[in-house]
C-alpha positions in Angstrom: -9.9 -4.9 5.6 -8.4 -8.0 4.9 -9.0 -10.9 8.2 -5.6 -12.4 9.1 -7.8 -15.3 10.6 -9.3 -15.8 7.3 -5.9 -15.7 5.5 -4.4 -17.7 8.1 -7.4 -20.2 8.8 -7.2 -20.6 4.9 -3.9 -21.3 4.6 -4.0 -23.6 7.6 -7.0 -26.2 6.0 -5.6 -25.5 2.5 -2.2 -27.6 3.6 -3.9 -30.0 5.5 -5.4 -30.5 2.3 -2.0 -30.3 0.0 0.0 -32.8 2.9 2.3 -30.0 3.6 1.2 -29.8 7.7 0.8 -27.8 10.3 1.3 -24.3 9.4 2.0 -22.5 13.2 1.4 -18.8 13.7 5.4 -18.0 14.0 6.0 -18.9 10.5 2.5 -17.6 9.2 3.8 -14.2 10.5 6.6 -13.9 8.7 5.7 -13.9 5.4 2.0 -11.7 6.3 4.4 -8.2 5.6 6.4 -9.3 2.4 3.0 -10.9 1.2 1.2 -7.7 1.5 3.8 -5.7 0.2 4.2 -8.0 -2.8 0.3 -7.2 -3.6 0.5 -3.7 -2.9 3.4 -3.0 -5.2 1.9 -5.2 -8.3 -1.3 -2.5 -7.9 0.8 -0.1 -9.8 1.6 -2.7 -12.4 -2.1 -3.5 -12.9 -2.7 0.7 -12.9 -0.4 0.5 -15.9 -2.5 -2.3 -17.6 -5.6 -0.6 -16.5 -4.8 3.0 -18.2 -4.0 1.4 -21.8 -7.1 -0.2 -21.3 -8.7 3.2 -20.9 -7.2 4.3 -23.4 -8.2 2.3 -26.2 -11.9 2.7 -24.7 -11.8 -0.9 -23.6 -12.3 -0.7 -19.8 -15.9 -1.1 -18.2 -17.8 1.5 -17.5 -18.9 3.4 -13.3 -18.1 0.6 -11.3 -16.6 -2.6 -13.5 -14.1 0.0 -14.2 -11.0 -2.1 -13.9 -9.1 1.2 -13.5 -11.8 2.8 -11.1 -11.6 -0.3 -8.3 -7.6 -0.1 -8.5 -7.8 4.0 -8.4 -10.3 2.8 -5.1 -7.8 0.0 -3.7 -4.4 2.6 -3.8 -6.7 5.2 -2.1 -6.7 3.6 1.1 -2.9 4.2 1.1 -2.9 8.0 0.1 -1.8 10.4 2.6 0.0 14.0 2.8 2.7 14.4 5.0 4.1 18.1 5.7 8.2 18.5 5.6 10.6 21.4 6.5 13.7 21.7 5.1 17.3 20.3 7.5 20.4 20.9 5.9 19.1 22.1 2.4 17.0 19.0 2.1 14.2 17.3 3.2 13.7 13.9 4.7 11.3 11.4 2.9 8.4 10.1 5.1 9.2 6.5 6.3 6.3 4.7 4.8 6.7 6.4 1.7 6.2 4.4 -1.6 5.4 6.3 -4.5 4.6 9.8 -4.5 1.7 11.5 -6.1 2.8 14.9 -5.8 4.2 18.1 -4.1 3.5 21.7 -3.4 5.0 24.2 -1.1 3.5 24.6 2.1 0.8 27.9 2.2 -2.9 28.7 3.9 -6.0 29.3 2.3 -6.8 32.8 2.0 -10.4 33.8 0.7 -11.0 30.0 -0.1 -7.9 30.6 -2.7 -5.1 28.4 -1.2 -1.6 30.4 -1.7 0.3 26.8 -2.0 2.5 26.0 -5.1 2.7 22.9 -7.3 6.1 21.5 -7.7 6.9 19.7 -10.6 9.2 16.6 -9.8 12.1 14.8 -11.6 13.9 11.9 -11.0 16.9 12.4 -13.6 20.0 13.9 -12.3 20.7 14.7 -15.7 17.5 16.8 -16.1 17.6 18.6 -12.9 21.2 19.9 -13.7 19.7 21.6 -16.7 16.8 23.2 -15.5 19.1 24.5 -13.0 21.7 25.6 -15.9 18.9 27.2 -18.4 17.8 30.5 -18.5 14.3 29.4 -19.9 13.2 26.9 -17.3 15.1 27.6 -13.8 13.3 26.8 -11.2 11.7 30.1 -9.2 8.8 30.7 -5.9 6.5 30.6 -8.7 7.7 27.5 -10.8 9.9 25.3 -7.8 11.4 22.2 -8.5 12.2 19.2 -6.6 14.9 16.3 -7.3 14.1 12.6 -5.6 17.1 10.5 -4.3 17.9 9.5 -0.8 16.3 12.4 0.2 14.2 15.6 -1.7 16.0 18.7 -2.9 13.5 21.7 -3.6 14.9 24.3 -5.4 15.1 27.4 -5.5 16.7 26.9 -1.7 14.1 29.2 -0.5 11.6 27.1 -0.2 11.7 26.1 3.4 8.5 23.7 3.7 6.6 21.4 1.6 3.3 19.4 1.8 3.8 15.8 -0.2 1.1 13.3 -1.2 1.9 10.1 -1.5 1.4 6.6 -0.8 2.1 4.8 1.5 3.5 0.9 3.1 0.6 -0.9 3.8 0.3 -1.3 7.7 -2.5 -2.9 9.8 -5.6 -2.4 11.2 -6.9 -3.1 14.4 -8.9 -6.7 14.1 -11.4 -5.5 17.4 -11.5 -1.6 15.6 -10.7 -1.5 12.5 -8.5 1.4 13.0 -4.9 2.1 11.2 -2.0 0.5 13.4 2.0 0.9 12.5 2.1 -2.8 13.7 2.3 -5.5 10.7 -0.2 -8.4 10.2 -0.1 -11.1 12.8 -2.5 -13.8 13.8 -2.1 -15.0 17.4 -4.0 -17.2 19.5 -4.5 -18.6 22.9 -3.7 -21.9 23.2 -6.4 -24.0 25.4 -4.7 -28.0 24.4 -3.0 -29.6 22.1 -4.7 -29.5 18.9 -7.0 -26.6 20.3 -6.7 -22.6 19.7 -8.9 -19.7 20.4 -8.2 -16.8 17.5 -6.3 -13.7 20.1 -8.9 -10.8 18.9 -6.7 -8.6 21.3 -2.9 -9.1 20.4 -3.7 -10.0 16.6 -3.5 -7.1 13.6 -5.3 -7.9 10.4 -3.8 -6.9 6.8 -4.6 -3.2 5.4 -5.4 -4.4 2.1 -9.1 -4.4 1.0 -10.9 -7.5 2.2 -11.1 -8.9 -1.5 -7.4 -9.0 -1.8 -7.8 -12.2 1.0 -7.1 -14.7 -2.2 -4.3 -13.5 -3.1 -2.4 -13.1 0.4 -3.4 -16.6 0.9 -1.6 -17.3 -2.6 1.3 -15.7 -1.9 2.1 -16.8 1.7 1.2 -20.3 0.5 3.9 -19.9 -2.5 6.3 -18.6 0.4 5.3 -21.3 2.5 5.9 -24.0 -0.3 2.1 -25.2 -0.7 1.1 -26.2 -4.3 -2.5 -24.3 -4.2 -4.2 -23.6 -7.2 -6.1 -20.7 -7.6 -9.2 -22.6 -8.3 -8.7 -24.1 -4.4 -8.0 -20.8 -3.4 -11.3 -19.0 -4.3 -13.4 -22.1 -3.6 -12.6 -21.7 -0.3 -12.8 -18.7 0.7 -15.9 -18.5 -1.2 -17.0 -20.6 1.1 -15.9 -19.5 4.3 -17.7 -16.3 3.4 -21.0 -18.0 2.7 -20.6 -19.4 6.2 -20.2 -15.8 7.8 -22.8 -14.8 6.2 -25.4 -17.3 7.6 
């Protein structure tokens, strides 16, 4: 996953560089959330780009596939989250961000699982006539679901649901590497004035992929107000890998 000392230790030399600074941990924190929400959100807008490029049988082929590394990126965020209907509707998952699909809760019997697709709709218009025609009303065998503040299933009778989705972009444990609800923060120990020790302990590195690191430091630096150039950008952290890697 993506270092928050490497972002931040980026960002940090990279304004030195532009005049702009000290950037302190406080203010780097802020923007580490909108930043990697900002990145995570133009993914679908690049999945879009990606799919025409499929289309007209110009994307790369196995693993250039532009498509392929983004379908690999938004995997880290999938997850299923099982629901059971409150008051005729069920409550989204927090973290949710887009969904990917629905089906009604079931079991698998004789490796055949007994669970349901549910075809989802967005359009109040369209949901109020399915629910008017004769043709396509929604049954056990063919349920519906509407999305708004919360999820309507019909028919009514369907009391639990299983939806895929993805999710907000968390953290990760810097020392484990495991999922955390915390955001991305860098903190350090302070040993003097001009002196810092990286705080493996209290600090939570980004979710993203570690090859998204460019572009957080890009977009915290636009927050920030540094002029970087993307050339700067990749340069450096170009190097700082070469320097790990040694």
């Amino acid at each position: 996953m993506a270092s928050v000392n490497e972002v931040y230790s980026a960002l940090k030399n990279l304004a030195n560089k532009d005049e702009r600074g000290f950037i302190t941990p406080k203010v780097f924190n802020t923007f580490t959330t909108i930043a990697q929400n900002k990145i995570f959100n133009d993914l679908f807008n690049e999945m879009s780009k990606a799919k025409t490029l499929r289309m007209r049988n110009v994307d790369a082929k196995e693993y250039l596939s532009f498509n392929k590394r983004l379908q690999e990126d938004l995997a880290y965020f999938s997850k299923e989250s099982s629901l059971s209907q409150v008051s005729g509707v069920f409550s989204k998952p927090e973290d949710l961000a887009r969904v990917i699909s629905m089906k009604t809760s079931g079991a698998y019997v004789f490796g055949t699982s007994t669970s349901t697709p549910i075809d989802v709709v967005y359009d109040e218009s369209k949901i109020e006539y399915i629910l008017q025609s004769d043709l396509s009303a929604p049954s056990a065998t063919h349920p519906v679901a509407i999305l708004g503040e919360d999820i309507e299933v019909f028919p009514t009778s369907v009391k639990k649901i299983k939806v895929r989705y993805y999710k907000y972009p968390e953290g990760r444990s810097v020392s484990t590497g495991a999922r955390s609800a915390l955001s991305p923060r860098y903190n350090a120990t302070n040993l003097g004035a001009s002196n810092e020790v990286f705080n493996v302990a209290t600090s939570v590195d980004f979710e993203l992929p570690d090859h998204y690191v460019p572009n957080l430091v890009l977009e915290i630096g636009k927050m920030i107000g540094i002029n970087l150039r993307d050339n700067d950008v990749f340069a450096y952290t170009s190097g700082e890998e070469q320097k790990q890697k040694q």
